[in-house]
N, C-alpha and C positions, 0 to 999 in steps of 0.2 A: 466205423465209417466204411471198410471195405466189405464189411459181412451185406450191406444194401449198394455200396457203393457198385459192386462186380457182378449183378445179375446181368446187366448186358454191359456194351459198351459207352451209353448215352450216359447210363449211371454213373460209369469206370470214369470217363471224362469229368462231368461233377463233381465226383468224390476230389478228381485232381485237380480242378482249378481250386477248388476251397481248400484244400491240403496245402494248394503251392499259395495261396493267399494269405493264409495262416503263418504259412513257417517262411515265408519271402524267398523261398528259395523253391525252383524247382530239382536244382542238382539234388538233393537233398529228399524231397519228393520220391524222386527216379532210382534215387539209391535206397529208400527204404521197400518200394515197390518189388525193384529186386531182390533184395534180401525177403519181403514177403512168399514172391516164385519162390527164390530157392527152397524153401522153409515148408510151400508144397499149400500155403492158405491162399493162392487166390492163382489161376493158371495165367498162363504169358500171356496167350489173347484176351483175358480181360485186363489183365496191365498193360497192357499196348493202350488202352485207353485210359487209364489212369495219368501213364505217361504221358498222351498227350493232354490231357485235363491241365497238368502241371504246368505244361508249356502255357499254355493258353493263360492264367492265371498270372503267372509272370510278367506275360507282356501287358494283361491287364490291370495289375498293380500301377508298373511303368508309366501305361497310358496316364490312371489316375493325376500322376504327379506330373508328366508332358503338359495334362490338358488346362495346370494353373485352376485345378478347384477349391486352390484355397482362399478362392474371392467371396465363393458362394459359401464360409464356414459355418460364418454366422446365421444366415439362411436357414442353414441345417442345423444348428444348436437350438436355434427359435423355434424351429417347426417342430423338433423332438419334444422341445417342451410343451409346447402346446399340446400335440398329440398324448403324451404323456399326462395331462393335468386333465384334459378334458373329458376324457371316456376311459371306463376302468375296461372294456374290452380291446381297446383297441391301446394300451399302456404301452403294451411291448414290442408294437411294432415303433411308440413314440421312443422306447428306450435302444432301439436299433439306431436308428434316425439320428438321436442325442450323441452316441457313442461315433456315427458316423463322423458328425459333425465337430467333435472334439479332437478327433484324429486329424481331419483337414486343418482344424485349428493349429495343432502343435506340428503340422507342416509347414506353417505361415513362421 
């Protein structure tokens, strides 16, 4: 993730909200960031954008759960599947979709 993540900063940022979305944590994020500078694989200023990638990711997890999407769960379960049944190229964007949609589920 960081080897594409850290060509620039727009990357660095990306790579950190999908890290800090992944692991729900951005502390966590930020300290392995660190540990990667020290380590000498990826420099400060492109972890400066990692770091805030992470933040971002954080509060947009949060949002998720603020904004009560677990109305539209089943929405997302339905439409996964369809997407998923219908067109063998377009499967895996229906198996994002399903998986989204289970998630919000077992937030309800």
């Amino acid at each position: 993730m960081f080897a594409t993540g850290d060509k620039n900063q727009l990357y660095g940022a990306l790579a950190g909200i999908v890290l800090a979305a992944a692991m729900q944590s951005s502390t966590a994020a930020t300290v392995m960031t660190v540990g990667f500078v020290n380590a000498g694989l990826i420099s400060l200023r492109r972890a400066l954008g990692v770091m805030l990638g992470s933040a971002v990711g954080t509060t947009l997890t949060v949002q998720l759960i603020a904004f009560s999407i677990t109305d539209y769960a089943l929405a997302f379960v339905t439409l996964g599947v369809l997407l998923f049944l219908i067109n063998i190229r377009i499967r895996s964007y229906g198996s994002i979709i399903l998986g989204f949609g289970f998630v919000f589920l077992g937030w309800a």
